[in-house]
N, C-alpha and C positions, 0 to 999 in steps of 0.2 A: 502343651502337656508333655509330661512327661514320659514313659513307658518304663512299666516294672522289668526288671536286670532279669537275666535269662536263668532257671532253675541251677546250672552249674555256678552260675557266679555267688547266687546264694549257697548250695553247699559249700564253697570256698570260704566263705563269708561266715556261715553261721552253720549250717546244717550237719557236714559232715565235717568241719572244722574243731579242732579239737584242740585241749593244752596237752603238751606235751613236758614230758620230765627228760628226756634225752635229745640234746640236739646236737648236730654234728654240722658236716659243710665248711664252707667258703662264706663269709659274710663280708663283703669289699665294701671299702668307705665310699663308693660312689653309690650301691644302693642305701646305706644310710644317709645317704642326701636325700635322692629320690625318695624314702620315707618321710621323711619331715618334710620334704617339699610336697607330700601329699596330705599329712595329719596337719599342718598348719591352719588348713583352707576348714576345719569344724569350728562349728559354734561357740563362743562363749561370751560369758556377761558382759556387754558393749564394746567386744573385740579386743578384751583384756588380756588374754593370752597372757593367762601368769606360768603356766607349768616351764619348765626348763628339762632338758633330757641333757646325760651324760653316756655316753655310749661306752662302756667299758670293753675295752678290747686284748690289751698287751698285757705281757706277766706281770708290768709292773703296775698297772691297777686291779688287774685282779689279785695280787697282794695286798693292796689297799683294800678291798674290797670282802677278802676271804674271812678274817676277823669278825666281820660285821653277819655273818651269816648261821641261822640256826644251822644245826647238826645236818638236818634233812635235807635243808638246799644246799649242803656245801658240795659235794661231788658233783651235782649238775650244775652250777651254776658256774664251779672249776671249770665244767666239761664243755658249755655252750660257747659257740662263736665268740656271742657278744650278748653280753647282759646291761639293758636298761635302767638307768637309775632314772624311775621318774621323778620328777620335782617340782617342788613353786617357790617364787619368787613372792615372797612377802613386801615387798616393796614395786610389782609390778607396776602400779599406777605411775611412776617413773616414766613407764613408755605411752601413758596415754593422748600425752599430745600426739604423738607420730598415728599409735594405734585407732586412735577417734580424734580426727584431726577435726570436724565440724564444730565441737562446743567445746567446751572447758572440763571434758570427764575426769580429770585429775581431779578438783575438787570433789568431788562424787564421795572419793577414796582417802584420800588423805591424809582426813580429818577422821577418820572413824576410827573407835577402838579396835584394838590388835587382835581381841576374842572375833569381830567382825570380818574384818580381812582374814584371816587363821579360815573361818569359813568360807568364805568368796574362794581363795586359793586352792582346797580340799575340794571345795563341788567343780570348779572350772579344773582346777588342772587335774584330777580326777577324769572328768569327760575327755580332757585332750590325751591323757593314757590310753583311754578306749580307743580314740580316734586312733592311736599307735597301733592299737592292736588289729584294728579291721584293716588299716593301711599296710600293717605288717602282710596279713592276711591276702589283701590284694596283690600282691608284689610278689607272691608266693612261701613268703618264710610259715614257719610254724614258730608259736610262739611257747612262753611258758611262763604268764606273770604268777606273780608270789607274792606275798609280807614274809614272814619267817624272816625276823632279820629284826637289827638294832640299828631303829633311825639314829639314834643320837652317835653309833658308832659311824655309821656311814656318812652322817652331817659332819662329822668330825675330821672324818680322813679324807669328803671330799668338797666339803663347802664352806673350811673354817674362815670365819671373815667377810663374811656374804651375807648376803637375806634368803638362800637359799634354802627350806626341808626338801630332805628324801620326802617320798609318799609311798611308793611299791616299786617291785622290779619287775622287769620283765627279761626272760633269755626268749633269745633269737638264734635262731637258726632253719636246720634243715632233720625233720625227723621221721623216725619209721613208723609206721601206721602198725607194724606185727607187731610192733613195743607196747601199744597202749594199755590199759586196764578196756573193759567195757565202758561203757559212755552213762552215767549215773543220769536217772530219773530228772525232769524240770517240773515243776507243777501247773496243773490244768490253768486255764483261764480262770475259771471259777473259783481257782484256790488262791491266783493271784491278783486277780482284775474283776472291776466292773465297769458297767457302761450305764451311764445314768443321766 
């Protein structure tokens, strides 16, 4: 059996974890290992791991990358460490012999129309973002995912030639808690869920 993670871990996690619009800090290429060496290990459809991550770091992708950004994310996202280009590989099932090495899951995939994969890609590498972001979360950074932005600008300046889309960003780094706004409302159970 397992045992539920100590009250602090969950505030880090979810509770008093928060996004954040300003981030500051040191963000080293060896803890962006250490995050993907931790978001890798989530769930998804038969171990397909189609999402892809570009870690935006230096002037000269965030030049690449500043064009692509609504009005509102553009001073922070200038401002963050490092900003996340989440993504998927439309062509994942490529890796499905390595990734599901037991049967034939390439075939699965392959053959299906591109509206089909287009979803597969969206909901899995979707959840592998989250995983980014609880993984971010654990390792200490604050995060701050977004849309506000132009996929087709960002597929363009950074994955022309590929079967890669953007999906969301996320900044990373290190932020002040005196900065925040208040922490907006979630809804009850009852407004979101049932048990049946």
């Amino acid at each position: 059996m397992h045992s539920a993670l100590p009250a602090d871990a969950l505030d880090q996690l979810f509770l008093t974890a928060r996004t954040h619009n300003e981030l500051g800090g040191e963000v080293d290429d060896a803890l962006l290992h250490r995050l993907y060496d931790l978001l890798k290990w989530g769930p998804t459809t038969a171990n397909s791991c189609p999402a892809r991550f570009v870690f935006v770091k230096s002037a000269a992708a965030k030049a690449k990358l500043g064009p692509a950004l609504d009005e509102g994310n553009y001073k922070k996202t200038m401002a963050a460490p490092v900003t996340v280009i989440v993504a998927y590989d439309t062509a994942f099932f490529e890796k499905m012999p390595y990734l599901f090495p037991h049967t034939d899951a390439k075939s699965w995939f392959d053959t299906k129309p591109a509206s089909v994969i287009e979803t597969i890609c969206l909901r899995n590498g979707s959840l592998q973002g989250a995983y980014l972001l609880m993984a971010a979360r654990a390792l200490g950074l604050d995060c701050g995912p977004m849309s506000g932005f132009d996929n087709a600008k960002v597929d363009a300046a950074f994955f022309a030639g590929t079967n890669w889309k953007s999906n969301f960003l996320v900044n990373l780094g290190y932020g002040d808690p005196a900065k925040l706004f208040p922490r907006s409302p979630r809804l009850a159970f009852d407004e979101a869920a049932r048990i049946e």
